[in-house]
C-alpha beads as a LAMMPS data file, in Angstrom:
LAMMPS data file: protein, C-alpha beads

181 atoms
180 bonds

1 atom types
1 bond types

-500.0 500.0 xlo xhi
-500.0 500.0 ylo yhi
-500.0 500.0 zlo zhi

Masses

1 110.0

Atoms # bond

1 1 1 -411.582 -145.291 -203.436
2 1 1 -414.270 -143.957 -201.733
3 1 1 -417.138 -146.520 -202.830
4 1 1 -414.190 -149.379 -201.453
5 1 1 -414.268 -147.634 -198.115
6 1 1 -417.779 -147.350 -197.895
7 1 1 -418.379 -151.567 -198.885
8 1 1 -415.527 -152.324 -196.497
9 1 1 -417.367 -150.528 -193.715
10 1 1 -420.538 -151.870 -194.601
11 1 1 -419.256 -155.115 -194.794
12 1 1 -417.454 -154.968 -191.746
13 1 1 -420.836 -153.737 -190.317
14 1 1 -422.979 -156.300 -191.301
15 1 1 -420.721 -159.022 -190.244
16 1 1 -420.676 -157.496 -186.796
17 1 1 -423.999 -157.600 -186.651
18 1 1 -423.867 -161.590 -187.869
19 1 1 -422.023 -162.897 -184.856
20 1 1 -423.667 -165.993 -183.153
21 1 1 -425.422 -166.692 -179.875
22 1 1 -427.594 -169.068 -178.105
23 1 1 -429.192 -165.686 -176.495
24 1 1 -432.562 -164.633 -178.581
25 1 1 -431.705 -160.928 -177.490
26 1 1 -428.379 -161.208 -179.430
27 1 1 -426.707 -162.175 -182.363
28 1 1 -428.667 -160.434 -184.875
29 1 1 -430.794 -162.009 -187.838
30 1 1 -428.140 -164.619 -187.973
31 1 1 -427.918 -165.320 -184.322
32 1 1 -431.195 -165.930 -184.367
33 1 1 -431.311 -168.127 -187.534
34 1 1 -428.594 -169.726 -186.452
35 1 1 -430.507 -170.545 -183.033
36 1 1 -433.683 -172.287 -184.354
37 1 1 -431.611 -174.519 -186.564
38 1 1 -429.670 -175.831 -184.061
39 1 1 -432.251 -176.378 -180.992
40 1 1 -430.390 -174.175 -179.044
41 1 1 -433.582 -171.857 -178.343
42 1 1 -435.314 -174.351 -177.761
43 1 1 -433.336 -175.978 -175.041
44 1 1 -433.421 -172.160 -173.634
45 1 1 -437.174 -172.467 -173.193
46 1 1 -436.894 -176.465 -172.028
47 1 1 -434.674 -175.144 -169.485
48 1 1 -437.024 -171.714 -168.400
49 1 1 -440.099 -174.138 -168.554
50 1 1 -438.592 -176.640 -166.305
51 1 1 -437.250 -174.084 -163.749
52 1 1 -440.914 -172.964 -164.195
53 1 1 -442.362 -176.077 -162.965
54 1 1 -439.890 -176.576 -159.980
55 1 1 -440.677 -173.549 -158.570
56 1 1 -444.401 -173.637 -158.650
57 1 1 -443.881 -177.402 -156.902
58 1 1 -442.225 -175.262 -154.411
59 1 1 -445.081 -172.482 -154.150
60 1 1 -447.507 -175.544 -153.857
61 1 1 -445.428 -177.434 -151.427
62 1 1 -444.791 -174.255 -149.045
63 1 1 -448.561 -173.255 -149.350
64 1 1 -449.350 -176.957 -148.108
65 1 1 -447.532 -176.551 -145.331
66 1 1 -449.091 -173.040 -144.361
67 1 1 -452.433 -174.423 -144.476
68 1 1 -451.027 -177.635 -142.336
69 1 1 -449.511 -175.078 -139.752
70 1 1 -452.567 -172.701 -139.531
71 1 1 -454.851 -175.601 -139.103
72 1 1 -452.617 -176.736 -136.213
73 1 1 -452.705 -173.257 -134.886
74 1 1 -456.685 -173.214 -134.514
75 1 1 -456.633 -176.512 -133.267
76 1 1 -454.599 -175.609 -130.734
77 1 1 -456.213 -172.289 -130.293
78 1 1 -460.170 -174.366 -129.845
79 1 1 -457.986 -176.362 -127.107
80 1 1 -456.983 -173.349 -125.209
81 1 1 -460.549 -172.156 -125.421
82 1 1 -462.129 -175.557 -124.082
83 1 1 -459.392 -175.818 -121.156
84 1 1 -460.356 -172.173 -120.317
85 1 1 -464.011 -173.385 -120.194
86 1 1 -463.226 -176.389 -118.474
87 1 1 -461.274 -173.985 -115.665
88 1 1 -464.126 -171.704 -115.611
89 1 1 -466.593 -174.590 -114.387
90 1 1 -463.945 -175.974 -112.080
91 1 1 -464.198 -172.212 -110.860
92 1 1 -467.935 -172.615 -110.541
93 1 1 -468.295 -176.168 -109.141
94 1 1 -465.653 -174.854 -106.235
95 1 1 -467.843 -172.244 -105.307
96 1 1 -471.009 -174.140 -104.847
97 1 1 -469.056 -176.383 -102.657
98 1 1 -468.022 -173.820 -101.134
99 1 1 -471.423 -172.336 -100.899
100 1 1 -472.346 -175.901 -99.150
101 1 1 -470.044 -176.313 -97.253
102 1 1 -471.052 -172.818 -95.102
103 1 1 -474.299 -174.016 -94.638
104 1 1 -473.255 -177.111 -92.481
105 1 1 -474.208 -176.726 -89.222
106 1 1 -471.738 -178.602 -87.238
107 1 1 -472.834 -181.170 -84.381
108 1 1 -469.381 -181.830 -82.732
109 1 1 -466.230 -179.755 -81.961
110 1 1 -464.133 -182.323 -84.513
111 1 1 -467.220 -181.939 -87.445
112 1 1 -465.906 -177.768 -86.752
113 1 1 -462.533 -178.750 -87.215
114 1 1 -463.321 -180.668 -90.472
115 1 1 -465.520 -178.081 -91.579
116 1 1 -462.613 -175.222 -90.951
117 1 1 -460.163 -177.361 -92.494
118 1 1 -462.210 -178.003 -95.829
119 1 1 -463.219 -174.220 -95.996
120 1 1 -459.472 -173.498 -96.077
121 1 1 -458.643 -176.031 -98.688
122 1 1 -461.313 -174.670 -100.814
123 1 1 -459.219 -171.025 -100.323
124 1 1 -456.793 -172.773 -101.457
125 1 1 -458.164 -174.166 -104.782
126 1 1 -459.551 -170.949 -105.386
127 1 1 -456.142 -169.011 -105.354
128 1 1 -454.423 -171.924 -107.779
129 1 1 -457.725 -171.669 -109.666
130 1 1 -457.041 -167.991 -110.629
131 1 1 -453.492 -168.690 -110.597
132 1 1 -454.494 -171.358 -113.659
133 1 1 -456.598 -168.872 -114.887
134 1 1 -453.887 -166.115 -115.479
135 1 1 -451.783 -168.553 -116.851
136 1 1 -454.159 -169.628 -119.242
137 1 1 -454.841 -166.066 -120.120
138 1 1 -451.337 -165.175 -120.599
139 1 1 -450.452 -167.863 -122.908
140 1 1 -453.743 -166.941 -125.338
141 1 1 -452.173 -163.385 -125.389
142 1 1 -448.581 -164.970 -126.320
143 1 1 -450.101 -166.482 -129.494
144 1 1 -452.041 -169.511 -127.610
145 1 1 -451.068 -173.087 -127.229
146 1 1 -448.661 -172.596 -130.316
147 1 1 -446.759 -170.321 -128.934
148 1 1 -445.309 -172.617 -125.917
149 1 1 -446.343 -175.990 -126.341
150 1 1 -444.702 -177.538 -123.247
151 1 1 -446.305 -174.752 -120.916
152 1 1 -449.688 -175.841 -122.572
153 1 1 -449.014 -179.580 -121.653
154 1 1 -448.222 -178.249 -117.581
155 1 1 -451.301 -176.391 -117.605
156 1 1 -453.266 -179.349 -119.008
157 1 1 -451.339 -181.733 -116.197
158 1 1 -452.100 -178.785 -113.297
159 1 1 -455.758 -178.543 -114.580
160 1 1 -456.009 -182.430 -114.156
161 1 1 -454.152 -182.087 -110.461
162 1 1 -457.333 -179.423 -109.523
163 1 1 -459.962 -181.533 -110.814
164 1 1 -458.813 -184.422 -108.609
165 1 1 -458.529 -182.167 -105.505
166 1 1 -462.024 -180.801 -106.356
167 1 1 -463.215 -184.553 -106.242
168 1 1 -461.557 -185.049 -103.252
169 1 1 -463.018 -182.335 -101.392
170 1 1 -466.687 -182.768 -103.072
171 1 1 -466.310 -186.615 -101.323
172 1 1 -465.378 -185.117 -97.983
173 1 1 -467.856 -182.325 -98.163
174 1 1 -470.870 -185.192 -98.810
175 1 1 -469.684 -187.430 -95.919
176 1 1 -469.526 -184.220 -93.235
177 1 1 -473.007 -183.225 -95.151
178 1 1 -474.335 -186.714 -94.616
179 1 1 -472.341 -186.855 -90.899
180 1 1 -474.319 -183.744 -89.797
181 1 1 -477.421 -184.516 -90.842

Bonds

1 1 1 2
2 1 2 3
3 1 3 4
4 1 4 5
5 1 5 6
6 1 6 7
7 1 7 8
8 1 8 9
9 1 9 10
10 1 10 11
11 1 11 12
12 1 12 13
13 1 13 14
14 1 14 15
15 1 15 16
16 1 16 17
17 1 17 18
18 1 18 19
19 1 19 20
20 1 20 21
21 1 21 22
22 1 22 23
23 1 23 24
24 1 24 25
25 1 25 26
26 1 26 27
27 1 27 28
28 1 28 29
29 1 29 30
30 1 30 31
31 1 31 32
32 1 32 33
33 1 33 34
34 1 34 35
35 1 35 36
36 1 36 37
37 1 37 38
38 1 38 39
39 1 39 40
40 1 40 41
41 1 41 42
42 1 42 43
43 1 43 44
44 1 44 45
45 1 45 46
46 1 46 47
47 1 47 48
48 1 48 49
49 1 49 50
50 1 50 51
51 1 51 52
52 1 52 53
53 1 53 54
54 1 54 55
55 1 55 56
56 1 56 57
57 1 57 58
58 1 58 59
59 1 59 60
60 1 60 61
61 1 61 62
62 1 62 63
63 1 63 64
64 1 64 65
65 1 65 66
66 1 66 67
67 1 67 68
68 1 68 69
69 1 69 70
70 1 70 71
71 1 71 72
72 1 72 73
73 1 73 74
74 1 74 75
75 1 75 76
76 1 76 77
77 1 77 78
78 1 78 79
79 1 79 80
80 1 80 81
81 1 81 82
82 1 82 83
83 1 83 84
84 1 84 85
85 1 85 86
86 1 86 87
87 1 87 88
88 1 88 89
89 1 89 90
90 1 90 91
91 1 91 92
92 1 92 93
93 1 93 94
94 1 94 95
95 1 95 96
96 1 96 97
97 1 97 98
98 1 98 99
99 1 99 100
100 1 100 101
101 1 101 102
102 1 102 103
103 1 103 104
104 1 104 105
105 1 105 106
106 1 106 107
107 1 107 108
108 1 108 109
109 1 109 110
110 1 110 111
111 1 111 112
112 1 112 113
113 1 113 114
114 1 114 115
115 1 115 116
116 1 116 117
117 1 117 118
118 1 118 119
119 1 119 120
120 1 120 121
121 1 121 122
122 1 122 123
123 1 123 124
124 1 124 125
125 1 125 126
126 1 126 127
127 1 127 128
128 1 128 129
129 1 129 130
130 1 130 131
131 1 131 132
132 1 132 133
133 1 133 134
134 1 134 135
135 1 135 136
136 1 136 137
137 1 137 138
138 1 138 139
139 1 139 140
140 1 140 141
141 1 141 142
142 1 142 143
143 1 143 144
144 1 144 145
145 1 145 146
146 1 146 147
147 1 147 148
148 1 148 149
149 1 149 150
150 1 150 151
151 1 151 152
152 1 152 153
153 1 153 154
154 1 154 155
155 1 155 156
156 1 156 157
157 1 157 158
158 1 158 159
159 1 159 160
160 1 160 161
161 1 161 162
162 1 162 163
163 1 163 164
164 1 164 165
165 1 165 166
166 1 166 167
167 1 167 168
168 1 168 169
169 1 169 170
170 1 170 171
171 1 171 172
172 1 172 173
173 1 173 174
174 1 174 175
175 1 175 176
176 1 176 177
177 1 177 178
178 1 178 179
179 1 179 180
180 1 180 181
C-alpha cells in the first residue's frame, strides 16, 4: 500500500511537471519538447527579433534627428557669431565717422548746424548700436539663435535698419567734407 502511494505521488509529480507552454522558462522537459515541435518557440524569437529590429530603426531614426538638430544649432550659433562681428564693425565704421566728422572745420553758420545735427545722429546710432549689442549678447547666453528664432530674425531686420542709417550718414558726412573743403 505503501509502494501504490509512493507511484501515485510520483506519478502525479511527474505529470505536473509535464504541463505545456509556449514559454521556454516553463513547462518542463515536455513543455519544451512540445515547443520545438510545434514552432511555437520559434515564433517567440520571430516575434523578439522583429521587436528587435523596430526598435533599433527607432534608435537610428531619433539619433538622425539629433545630429539634424545639433547641426542646426551650430549653424545658427556661426550666424549669431558673424552678426555679432558684423555689429562690431558697424560699431567701428561709426566711430571713424564720427572721428571725421569732428575734424570738419565748418565755413558757414548752416555747415555748424549740419555738422551738430550729424554729430547727434551718430549719438544716436551709437546708443542703438550697444542697444543691438546687448541684445545680441543676451540671446547667445539664452542658448543663441535657437533659443528664440523670431527675436534672431528682428535683430537681423534692426541690424539691416543701422547699416542703412550708417550709409546715410557716411553720404552726408562726404558731401559736408567735400562742402567745407
Amino acid at each position: 500500500m505503501y509502494r501504490k502511494l509512493v507511484i501515485t505521488i510520483v506519478l502525479a509529480a511527474a505529470l505536473t511537471a509535464c504541463a505545456v507552454s509556449n514559454d521556454p522558462r516553463q513547462g518542463g522537459l515536455f513543455g519544451g519538447l512540445h515547443g520545438l515541435s510545434s514552432g511555437a518557440y520559434d515564433d517567440r524569437i520571430r516575434d523578439r527579433q522583429d521587436e528587435l529590429d523596430r526598435q533599433q530603426t527607432y534608435n537610428q531614426e531619433l539619433k538622425e534627428q539629433s545630429e539634424t538638430l545639433e547641426s542646426e544649432v551650430q549653424l545658427r550659433d556661426y550666424q549669431l557669431t558673424l552678426e555679432q562681428q558684423r555689429v562690431a564693425r558697424l560699431e567701428r565704421d561709426l566711430l571713424n565717422l564720427e572721428s571725421d566728422i569732428n575734424q570738419l572745420k565748418a565755413k558757414s553758420d548752416k555747415q555748424k548746424t549740419e555738422i551738430t545735427t550729424l554729430q547727434h545722429k551718430i549719438k544716436v546710432q551709437k546708443q542703438k548700436l550697444k542697444t543691438q549689442q546687448s541684445a545680441l549678447a543676451e540671446l547667445d547666453r539664452a542658448g543663441g539663435s535657437a533659443a528664440d528664432p523670431e527675436r534672431y530674425r528682428v535683430l537681423m531686420q534692426e541690424r539691416d535698419n543701422l547699416t542703412v542709417e550708417y550709409k546715410k550718414l557716411l553720404e552726408n558726412s562726404k558731401n559736408l567734407s567735400n562742402a567745407t573743403n
